[in-house]
DRENVEXDO-363141 format. One record per residue (C-alpha): residue number from 0; x negated, y negated, z negated. Coordinates in pm, 1 decimal, padded with zeros to 6 digits. Example, Ala and Ser with C-alpha at 12.3 -4.5 7.8 and 13.67 -1.06 7.14 Angstrom:
<nodes>
+-----+----------+----------+----------+
|  nr |       px |       py |       pz |
+-----+----------+----------+----------+
|   0 | -01230.0 |  00450.0 | -00780.0 |
|   1 | -01367.0 |  00106.0 | -00714.0 |
+-----+----------+----------+----------+
</nodes>
This chain:
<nodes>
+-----+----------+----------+----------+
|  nr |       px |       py |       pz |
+-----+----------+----------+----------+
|   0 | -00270.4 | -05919.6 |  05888.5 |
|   1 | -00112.7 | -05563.7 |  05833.6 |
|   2 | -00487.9 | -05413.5 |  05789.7 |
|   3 | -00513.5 | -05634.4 |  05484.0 |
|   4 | -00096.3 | -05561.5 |  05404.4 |
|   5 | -00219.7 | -05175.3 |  05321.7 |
|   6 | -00514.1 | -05315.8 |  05174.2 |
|   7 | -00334.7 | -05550.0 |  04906.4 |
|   8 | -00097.8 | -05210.4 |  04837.5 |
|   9 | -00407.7 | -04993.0 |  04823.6 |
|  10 | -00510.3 | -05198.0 |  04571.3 |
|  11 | -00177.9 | -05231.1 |  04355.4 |
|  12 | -00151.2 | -04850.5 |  04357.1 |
|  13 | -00476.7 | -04855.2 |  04213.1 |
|  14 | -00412.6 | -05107.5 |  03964.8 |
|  15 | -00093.1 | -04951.5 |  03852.3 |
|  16 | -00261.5 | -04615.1 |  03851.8 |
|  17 | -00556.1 | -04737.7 |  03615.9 |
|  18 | -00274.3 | -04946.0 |  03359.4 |
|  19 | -00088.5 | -04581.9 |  03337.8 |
|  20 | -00387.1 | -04374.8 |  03264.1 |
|  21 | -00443.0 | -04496.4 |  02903.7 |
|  22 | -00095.7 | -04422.1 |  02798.8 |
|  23 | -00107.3 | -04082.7 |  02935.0 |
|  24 | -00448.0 | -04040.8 |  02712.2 |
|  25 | -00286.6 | -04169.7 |  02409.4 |
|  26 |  00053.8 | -03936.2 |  02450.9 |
|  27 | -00168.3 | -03610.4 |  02363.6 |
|  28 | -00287.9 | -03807.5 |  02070.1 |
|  29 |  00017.9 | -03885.0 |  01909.6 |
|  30 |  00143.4 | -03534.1 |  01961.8 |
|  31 | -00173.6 | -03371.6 |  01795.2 |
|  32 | -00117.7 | -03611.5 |  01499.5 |
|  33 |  00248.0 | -03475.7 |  01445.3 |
|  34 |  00072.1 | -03078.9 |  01478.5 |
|  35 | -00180.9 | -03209.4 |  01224.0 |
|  36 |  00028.5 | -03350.8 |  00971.2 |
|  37 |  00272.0 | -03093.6 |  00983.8 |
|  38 | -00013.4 | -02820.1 |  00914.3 |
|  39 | -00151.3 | -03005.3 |  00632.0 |
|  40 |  00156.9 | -03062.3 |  00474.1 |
|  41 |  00272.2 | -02664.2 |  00512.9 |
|  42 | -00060.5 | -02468.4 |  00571.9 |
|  43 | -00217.7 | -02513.5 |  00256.4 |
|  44 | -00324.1 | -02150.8 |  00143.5 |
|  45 | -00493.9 | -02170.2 | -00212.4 |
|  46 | -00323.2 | -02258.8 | -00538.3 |
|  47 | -00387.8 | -02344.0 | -00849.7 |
|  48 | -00180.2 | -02360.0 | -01101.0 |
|  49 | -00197.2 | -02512.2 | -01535.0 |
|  50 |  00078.8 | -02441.8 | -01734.4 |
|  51 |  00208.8 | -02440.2 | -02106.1 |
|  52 |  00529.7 | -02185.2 | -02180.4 |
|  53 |  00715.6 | -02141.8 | -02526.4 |
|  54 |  01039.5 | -01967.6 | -02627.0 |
|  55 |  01174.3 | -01708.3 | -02848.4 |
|  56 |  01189.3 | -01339.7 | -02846.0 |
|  57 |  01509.0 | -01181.6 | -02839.6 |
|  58 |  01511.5 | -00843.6 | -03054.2 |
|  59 |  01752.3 | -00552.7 | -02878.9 |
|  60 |  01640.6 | -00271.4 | -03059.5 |
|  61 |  01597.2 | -00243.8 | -03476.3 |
|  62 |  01569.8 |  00084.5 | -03663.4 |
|  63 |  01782.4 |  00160.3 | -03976.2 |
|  64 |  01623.6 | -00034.3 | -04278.5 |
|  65 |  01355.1 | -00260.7 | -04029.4 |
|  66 |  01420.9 | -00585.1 | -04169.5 |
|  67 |  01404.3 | -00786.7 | -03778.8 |
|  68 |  01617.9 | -01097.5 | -03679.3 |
|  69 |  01836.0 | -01150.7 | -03362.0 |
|  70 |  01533.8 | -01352.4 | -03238.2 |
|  71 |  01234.9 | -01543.3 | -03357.6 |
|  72 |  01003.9 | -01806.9 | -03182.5 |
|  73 |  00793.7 | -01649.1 | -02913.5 |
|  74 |  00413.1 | -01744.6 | -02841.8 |
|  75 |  00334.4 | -02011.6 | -02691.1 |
|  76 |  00086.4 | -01985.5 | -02458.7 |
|  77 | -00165.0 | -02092.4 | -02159.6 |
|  78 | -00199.0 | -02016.0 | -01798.0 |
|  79 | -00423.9 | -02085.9 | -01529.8 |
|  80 | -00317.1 | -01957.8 | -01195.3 |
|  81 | -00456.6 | -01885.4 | -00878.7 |
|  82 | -00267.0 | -01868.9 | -00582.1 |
|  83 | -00302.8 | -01743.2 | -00194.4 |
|  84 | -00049.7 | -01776.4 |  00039.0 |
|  85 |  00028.3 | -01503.7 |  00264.0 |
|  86 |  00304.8 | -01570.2 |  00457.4 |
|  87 |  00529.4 | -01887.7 |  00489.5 |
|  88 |  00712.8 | -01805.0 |  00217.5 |
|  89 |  00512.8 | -01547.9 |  00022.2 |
|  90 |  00235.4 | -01628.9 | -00187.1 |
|  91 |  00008.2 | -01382.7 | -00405.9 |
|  92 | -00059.8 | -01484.6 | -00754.3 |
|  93 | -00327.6 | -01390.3 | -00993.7 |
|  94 | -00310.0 | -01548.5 | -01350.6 |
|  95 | -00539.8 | -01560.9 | -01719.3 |
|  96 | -00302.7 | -01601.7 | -01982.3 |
|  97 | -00442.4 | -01716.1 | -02331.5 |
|  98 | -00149.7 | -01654.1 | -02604.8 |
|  99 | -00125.9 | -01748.7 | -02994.9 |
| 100 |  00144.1 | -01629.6 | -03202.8 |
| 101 |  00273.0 | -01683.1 | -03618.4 |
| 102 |  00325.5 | -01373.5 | -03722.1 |
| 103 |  00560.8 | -01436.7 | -04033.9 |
| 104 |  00554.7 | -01090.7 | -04184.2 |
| 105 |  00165.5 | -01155.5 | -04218.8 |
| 106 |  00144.0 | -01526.9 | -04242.9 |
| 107 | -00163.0 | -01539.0 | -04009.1 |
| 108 | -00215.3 | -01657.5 | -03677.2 |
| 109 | -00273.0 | -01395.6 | -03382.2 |
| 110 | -00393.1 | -01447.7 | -03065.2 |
| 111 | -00372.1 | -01263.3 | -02721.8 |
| 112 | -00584.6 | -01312.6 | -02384.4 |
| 113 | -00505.4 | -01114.8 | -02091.7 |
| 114 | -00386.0 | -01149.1 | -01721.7 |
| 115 | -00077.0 | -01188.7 | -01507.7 |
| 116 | -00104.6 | -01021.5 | -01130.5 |
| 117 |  00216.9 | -01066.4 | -00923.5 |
| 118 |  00379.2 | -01200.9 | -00638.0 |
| 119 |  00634.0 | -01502.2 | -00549.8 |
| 120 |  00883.9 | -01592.7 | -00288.2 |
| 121 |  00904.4 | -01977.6 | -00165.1 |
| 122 |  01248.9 | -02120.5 | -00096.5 |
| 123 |  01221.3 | -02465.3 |  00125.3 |
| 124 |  01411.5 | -02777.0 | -00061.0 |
| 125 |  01458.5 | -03133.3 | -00008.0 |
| 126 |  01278.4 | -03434.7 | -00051.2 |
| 127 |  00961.7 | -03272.7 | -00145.6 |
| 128 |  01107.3 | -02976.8 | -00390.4 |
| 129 |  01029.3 | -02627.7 | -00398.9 |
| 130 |  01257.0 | -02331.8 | -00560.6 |
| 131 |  01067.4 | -02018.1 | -00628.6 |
| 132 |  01128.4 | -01717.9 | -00786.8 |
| 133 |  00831.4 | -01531.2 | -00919.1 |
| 134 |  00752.4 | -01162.8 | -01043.8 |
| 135 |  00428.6 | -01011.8 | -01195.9 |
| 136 |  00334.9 | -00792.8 | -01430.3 |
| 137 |  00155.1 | -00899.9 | -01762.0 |
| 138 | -00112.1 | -00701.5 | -01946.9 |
| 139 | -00194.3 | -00891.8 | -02237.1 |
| 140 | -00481.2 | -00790.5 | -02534.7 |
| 141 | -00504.8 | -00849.9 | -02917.2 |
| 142 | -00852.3 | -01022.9 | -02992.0 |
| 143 | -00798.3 | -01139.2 | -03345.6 |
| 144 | -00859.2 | -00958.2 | -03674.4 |
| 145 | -00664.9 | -00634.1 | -03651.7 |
| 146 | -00420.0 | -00778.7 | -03386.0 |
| 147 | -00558.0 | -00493.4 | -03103.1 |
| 148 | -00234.0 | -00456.9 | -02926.0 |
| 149 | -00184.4 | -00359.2 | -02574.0 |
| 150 |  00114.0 | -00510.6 | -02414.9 |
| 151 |  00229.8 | -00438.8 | -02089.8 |
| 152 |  00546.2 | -00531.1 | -01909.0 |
| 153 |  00727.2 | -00714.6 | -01609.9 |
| 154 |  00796.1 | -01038.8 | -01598.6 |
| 155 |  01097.4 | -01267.9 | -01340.3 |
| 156 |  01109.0 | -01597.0 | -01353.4 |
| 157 |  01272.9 | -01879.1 | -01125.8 |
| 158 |  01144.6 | -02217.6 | -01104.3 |
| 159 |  01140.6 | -02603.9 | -00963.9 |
| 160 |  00869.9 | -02776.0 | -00798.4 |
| 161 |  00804.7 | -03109.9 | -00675.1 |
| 162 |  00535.8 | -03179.9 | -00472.3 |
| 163 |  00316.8 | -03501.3 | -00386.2 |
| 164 |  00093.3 | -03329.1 | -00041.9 |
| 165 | -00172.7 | -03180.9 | -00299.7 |
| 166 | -00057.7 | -03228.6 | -00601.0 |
| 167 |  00250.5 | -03092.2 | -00793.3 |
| 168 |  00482.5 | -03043.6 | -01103.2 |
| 169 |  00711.3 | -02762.1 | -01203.3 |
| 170 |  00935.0 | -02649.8 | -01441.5 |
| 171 |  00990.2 | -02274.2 | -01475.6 |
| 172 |  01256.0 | -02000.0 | -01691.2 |
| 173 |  01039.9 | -01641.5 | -01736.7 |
| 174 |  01197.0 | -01352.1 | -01866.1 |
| 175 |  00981.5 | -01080.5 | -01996.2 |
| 176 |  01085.5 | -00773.9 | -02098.5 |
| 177 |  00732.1 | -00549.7 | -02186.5 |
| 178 |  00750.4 | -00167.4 | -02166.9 |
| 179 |  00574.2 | -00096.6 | -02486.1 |
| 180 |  00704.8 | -00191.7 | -02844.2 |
| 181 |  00518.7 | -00530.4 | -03039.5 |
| 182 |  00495.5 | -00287.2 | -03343.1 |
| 183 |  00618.8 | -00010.7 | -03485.8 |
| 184 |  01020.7 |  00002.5 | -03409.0 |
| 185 |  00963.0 | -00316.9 | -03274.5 |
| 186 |  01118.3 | -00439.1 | -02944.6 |
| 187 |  01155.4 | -00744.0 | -02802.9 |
| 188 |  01211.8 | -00963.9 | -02440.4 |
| 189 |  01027.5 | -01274.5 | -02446.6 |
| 190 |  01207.1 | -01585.9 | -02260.5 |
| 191 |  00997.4 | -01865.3 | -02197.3 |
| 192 |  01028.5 | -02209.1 | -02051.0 |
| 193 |  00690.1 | -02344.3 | -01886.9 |
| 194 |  00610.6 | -02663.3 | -01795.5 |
| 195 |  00255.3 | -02693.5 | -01582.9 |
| 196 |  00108.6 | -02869.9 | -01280.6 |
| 197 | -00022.0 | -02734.9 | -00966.9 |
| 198 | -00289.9 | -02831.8 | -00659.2 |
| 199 | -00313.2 | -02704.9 | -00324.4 |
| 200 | -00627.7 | -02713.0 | -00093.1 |
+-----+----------+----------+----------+
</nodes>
């Protein structure tokens, strides 16, 4: 009788041991699945970026007798972006920027291709947003008719993002002030709003 009493626990233990053993194997599972998500939801490292800006230029410098207004409409333009991330909250950024412009004094269309380099800083949000603030420095070409301006400046902008895992939308202010004059005795800051949509991968 108490040779089959440690048998009949022998066995429970064993029973008990082998109903315990697939919750311990699905416990790691779980916890990778957490890891996982939270790495595809934060470790994506490429960007790309399609947006349309338009503003005005704001004129802060006019020579005696250069008919110029306090501002005028400022080109609207293009831009593709590419982005890396590399940091948390740092991300490179590396933009082609294709620009068309009325120029009034002329009464012809101009256009303007050239490229943004530069660098942004992420700031976490809620539900899903994203503030940023951005800074690059834009070097943009004259490619129609005589229009064979250089332009070269900095540009600071702030923006909004919301973001659906891979897909995104944002909303951004740019202020542009460019080192060189738009024409003779010419100066101007560009301010844009941009409106544009955004993948990760």
């Amino acid at each position: 009788m108490k040779k089959r009493s440690i048998q009949f626990r022998a066995a429970a233990t064993l029973a008990l041991m082998a109903l315990a053993a697939p919750a311990a194997a699905v416990e790691p599972e779980r916890t990778d699945y957490r890891t996982s998500r939270a790495q595809s939801r934060d470790g994506s490292n490429l960007y790309l970026g399609l947006s349309f800006g338009e503003g005005v230029y704001f004129h802060y410098n006019c020579e005696p007798g250069y008919d110029c207004d306090a501002y005028t409409v400022a080109p609207a333009d293009f831009e593709l972006l590419l982005g890396y991330r590399l940091a948390r909250n740092w991300q490179l950024d590396l933009s082609a920027v294709w620009a068309m412009d009325f120029d009034r004094y002329n009464e012809r269309l101009t256009y303007m291709m050239g490229f943004r380099p530069g660098i942004r800083l992420l700031l976490p949000g809620l539900f899903n947003r994203m503030w940023y603030l951005r800074a690059a420095v834009p070097v943009l070409f004259g490619v129609s008719g005589e229009n064979n301006d250089i332009l070269v400046g900095i540009m600071l902008g702030i923006g909004l993002e919301l973001r659906f895992q891979v897909i995104g939308f944002f909303a951004e202010v740019d202020f542009s002030p460019y080192f060189v004059e738009v024409a003779d005795e010419y100066y101007v800051i560009p301010t844009q709003g941009r409106l544009g949509v955004s993948f990760r991968f």
